[in-house]
N, C-alpha and C positions, 0 to 999 in steps of 0.2 A: 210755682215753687222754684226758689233760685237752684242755678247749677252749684254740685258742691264745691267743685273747684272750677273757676269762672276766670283765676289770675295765675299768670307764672311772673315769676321773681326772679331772674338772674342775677344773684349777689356777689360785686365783686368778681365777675366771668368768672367764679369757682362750683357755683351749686344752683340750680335751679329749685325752685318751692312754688306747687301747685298750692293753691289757697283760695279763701274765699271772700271776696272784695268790700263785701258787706263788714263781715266779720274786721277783719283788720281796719277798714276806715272807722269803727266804732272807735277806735283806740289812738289811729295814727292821722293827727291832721296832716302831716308831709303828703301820708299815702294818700290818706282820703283825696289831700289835691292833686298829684299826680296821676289819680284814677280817672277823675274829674277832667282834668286835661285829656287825657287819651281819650274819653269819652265823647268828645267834643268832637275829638279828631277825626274817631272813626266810628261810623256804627256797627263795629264788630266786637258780639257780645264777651265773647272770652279773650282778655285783653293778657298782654305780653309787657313788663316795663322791667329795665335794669336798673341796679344799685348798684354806685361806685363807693369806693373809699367809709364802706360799714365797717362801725367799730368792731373786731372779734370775727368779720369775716361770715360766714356759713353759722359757724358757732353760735354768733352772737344771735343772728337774726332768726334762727331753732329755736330759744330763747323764749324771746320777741313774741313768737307765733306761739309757742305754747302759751303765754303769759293772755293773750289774745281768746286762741279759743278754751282754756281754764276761766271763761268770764272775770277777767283779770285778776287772777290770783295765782301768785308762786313762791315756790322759798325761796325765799331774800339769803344770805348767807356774807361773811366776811369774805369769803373768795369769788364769789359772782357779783354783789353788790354794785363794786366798781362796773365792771359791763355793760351789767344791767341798766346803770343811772347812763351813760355813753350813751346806748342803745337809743332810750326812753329823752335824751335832747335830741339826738339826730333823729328822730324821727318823729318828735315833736310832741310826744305822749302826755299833753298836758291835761287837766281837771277841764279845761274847756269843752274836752269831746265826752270825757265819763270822771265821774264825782272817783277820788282814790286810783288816777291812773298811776301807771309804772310810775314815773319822775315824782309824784309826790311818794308814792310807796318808797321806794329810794332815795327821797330825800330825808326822810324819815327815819330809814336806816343809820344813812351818815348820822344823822342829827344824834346820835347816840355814842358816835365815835371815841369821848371821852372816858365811855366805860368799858371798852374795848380792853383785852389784853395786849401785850406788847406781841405774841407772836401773832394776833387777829388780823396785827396793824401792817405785819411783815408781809402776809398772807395774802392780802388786798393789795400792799404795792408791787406783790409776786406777777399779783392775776393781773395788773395795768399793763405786761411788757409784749402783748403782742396786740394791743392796740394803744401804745405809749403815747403817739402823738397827739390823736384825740385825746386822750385823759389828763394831756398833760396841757394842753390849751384849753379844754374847760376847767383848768386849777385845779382839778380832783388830786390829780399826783402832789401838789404844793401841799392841798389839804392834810391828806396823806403824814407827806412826811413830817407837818410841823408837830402833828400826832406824835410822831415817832421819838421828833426830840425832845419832846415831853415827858416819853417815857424815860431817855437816855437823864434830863434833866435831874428825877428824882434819885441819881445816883449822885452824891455832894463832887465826889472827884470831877464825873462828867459835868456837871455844870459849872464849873470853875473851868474846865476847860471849854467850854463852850460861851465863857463870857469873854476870857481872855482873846478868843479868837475873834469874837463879833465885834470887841473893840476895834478892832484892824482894817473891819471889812471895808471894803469899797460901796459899800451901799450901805447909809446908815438906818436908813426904813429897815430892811431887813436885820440888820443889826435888834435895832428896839425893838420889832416884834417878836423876836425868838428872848432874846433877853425878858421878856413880859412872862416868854409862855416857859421859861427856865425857872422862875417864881414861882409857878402855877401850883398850888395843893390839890387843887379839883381831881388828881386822877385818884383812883381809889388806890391803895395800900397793896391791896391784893393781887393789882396786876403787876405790879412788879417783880419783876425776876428773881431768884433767888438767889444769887449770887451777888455779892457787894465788891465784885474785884472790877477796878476800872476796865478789865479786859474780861469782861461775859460776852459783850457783844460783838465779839470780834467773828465768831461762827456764823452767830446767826445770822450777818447781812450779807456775806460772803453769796446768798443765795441770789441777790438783787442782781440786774442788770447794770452795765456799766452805765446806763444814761438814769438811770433813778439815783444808782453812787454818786454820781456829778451832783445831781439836785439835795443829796443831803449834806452831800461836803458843801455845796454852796451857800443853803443856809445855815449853814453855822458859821460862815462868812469866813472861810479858811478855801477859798480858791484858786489855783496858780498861786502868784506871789505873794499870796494874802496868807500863807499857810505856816505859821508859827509853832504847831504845836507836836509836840514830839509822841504824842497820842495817835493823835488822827493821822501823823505818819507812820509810824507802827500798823495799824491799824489797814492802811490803803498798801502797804506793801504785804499786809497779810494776805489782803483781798487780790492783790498782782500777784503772788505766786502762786492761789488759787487758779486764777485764770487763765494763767501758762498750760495747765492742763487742759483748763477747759477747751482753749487753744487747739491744741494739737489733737483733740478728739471728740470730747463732749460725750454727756450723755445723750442715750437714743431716744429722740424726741424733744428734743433741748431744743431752744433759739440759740444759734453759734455767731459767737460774735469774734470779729476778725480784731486784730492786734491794733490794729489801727484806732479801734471804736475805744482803747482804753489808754491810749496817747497822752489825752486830759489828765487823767486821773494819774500816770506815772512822772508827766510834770508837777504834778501838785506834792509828789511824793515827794521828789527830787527837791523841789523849792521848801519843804520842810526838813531838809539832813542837813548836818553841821556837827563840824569834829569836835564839839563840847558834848555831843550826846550820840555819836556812833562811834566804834574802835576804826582803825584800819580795816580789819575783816570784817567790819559790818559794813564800811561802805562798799569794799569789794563783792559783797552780800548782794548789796542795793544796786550795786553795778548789775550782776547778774540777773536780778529781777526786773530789772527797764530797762534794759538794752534792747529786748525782741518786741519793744512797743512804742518805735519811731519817735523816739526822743527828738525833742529842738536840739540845737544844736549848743543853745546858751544852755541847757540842763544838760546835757552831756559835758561840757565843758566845766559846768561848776562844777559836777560831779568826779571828773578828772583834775581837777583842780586841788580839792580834797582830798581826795587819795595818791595822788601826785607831791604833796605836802607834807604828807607823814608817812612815806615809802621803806622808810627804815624800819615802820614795824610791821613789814608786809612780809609773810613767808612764800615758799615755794609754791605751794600749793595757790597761795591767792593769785600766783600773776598766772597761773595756768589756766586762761579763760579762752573755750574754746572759741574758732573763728567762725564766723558767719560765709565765707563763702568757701570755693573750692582749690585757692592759692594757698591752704594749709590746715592744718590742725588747731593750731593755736592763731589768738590774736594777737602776732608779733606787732602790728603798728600802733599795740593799746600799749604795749610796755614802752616801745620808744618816746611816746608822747608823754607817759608817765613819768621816765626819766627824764626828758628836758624840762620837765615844771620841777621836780626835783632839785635838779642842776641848779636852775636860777631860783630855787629858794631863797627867802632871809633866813641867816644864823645858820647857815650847812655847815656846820663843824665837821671836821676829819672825822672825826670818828662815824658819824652817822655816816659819811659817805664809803668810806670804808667799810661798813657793813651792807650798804648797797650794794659794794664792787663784789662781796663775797654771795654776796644774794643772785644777782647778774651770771658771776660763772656757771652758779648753779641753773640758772634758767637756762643758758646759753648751752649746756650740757645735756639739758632735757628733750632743747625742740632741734637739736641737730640732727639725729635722727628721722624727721621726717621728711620724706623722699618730696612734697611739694615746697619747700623753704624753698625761698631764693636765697642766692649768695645776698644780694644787698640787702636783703632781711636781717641777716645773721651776723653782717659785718657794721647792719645801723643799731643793732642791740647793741654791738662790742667799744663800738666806736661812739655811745652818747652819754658814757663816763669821761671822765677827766684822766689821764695817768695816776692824777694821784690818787685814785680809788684803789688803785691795787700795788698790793706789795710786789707783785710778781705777775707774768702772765700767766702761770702756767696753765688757768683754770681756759685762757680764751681757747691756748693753743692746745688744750685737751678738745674742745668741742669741736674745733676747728678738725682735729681730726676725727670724731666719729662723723662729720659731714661727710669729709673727705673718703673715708672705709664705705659708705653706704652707697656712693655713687660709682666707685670704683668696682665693687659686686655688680651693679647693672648698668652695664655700657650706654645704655641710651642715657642715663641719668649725668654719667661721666663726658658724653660727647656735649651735651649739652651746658653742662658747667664750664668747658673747655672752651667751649664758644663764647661764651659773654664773659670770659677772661682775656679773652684776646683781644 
């Protein structure tokens, strides 16, 4: 009579699984031959073998083993599905070892994908994101998402935006094949949303990971500088000020993903804004929301470029963006840089600059008071109008003096300013 547990499983150096060798090589040719091997190796009946790089981890391969000793049978589901098919290639769970293994069970599933609902389809590329790699090199995430814009397709708005875009794209294959599956009637009636505003979907993807994001903005062929449409930037900037939060805490048991992992997705935002379809304060908006996610330096700059350009209709409150390190409160080197694209605008008529120069005192007024300003800070705001911006100075040599009161109250403050005047 066999032992009942005969095998340990080290999966991933995270979990060990006592099991029964028989039983799983019924299912898994990978195992069966790695049983086989060790077999060979040693004649020592209760064998020891590790698994690297399993889809899902401990999770996945729990799974696996139930599916195994349930004489191959489990519930299939929209949120395990994907896993499951992972699992069931990496370990080779073909009809060759048993008639209806996992891989075909699962593939059978997919195979139904088209009558899925749109949140089934969310749900599936939910459960891809803690083993994204594998699911996204066996195409399943591809699969996935073209799903998805299928769903997005039977909304007339979305697909007019989704063709406009594919025109553009840098890869015309992908282009034609979403353009195919944008025509497509085959999905049923029923799964679609209830909502008919171009903006239903804006919550519900907010849920994805930033690398699934990548992959649907990419096939609808709007990526980086391919990004035209004033939707899908809407849209990915909804999903970046989502993220800010996620950012800074997350929920508990979440995958946290660092500011860096959404870089991609805040250039694409950036290469979709243009002062035909955002005010001043919406790019100062957009400013604030991809700044804390390691902008290139050409998106930062077109971005300043922008709002640098039409400065005149910027208020108080928009240049008051706070600073990144600990040389002040505000970002005094974002307004200087703002003004000199300003400065050398076409068509600066007096008057706009004029309203600049009244905008300036007021900023100038605001950040004198804080005790890390440097002087060169507050004399390269003053000093990157022109004279003729102002009727008068009085607004400079008003801030000039609340700098001046606030250092003079704290002597270290005042010794210090005294010094880099000398």
């Amino acid at each position: 009579m066999p032992q009942l547990c005969d095998l340990a499983i080290h999966v991933n150096g995270q979990q060990i699984f006592f099991l029964n060798q028989k039983i799983l090589s019924a299912y898994s040719g990978k195992l069966k031959k790695i049983i086989g091997q060790e077999k060979r190796k040693s004649q020592i009946k209760n064998l020891s073998i590790g698994i690297d790089n399993f889809p899902g981890g401990p999770d996945g391969f729990e799974m696996v083993s139930r599916f195994c000793y349930n004489h191959g049978k489990i519930k299939i589901t929209v949120s395990n599905v994907a896993l499951l098919h992972c699992c069931a290639v990496f370990l080779g769970m073909t009809e060759n070892l048993s008639p209806g293994n996992l891989l075909k069970q699962t593939e059978t599933f997919l195979d139904g994908m088209i009558h899925w609902s749109w949140h089934d389809i969310i749900a599936s590329l939910k459960s891809c994101e803690s083993f994204f790699t594998y699911s996204d090199t066996s195409e399943l995430v591809e699969k996935l998402v073209f799903s998805l814009l299928e769903k997005l397709a039977q909304n007339s708005d979305i697909a007019t935006l989704i063709a406009s875009s594919s025109s553009s794209s840098s890869s015309p294959e992908t282009a034609s094949r979403f353009r195919f599956s944008s025509s497509s009637k085959t999905t049923p009636e029923s799964s679609k949303p209830g909502s008919s505003s171009k903006q239903w979907w804006f919550d519900d993807l907010i849920i994805l990971p930033p690398m699934i994001i990548e992959k649907v903005i990419a096939n609808m062929g709007a990526c980086g500088t391919d990004n035209n449409s004033f939707i899908l930037t809407k849209f990915l900037l909804h999903y970046l000020k989502n993220a800010v939060l996620q950012c800074k805490g997350g929920a508990k048991g979440s995958v946290l993903y660092s500011r860096a992992d959404y870089a991609g997705l805040a250039g694409t935002a950036v290469h979709g804004v243009s002062k035909n379809s955002f005010s001043c304060r919406g790019l100062f908006s957009v400013l604030r929301i991809v700044s804390g996610f390691g902008l290139s330096r050409d998106c930062r700059a077109k971005l300043e470029r922008l709002i640098g350009g039409m400065l005149d209709q910027a208020t108080l409150d928009d240049l008051l963006i706070s600073g990144h390190d600990d040389r002040g409160v505000f970002d005094v080197n974002l307004v200087i840089r703002l003004l000199r694209i300003f400065v050398n605008s076409d068509f600066l008529s007096s008057q706009k600059l004029k309203k600049v120069g009244r905008l300036i005192d007021k900023y100038l007024c605001e950040i004198s008071p804080d005790q890390n300003l440097e002087t060169s800070k507050l004399l390269g705001v003053a000093e990157s109008l022109p004279d003729s911006a102002r009727d008068c100075f009085d607004g400079v040599y008003r801030a000039i003096d609340i700098y001046l009161e606030v250092r003079i109250a704290n002597p270290f403050l005042l010794l210090s300013f005294l010094s880099k005047m000398a």
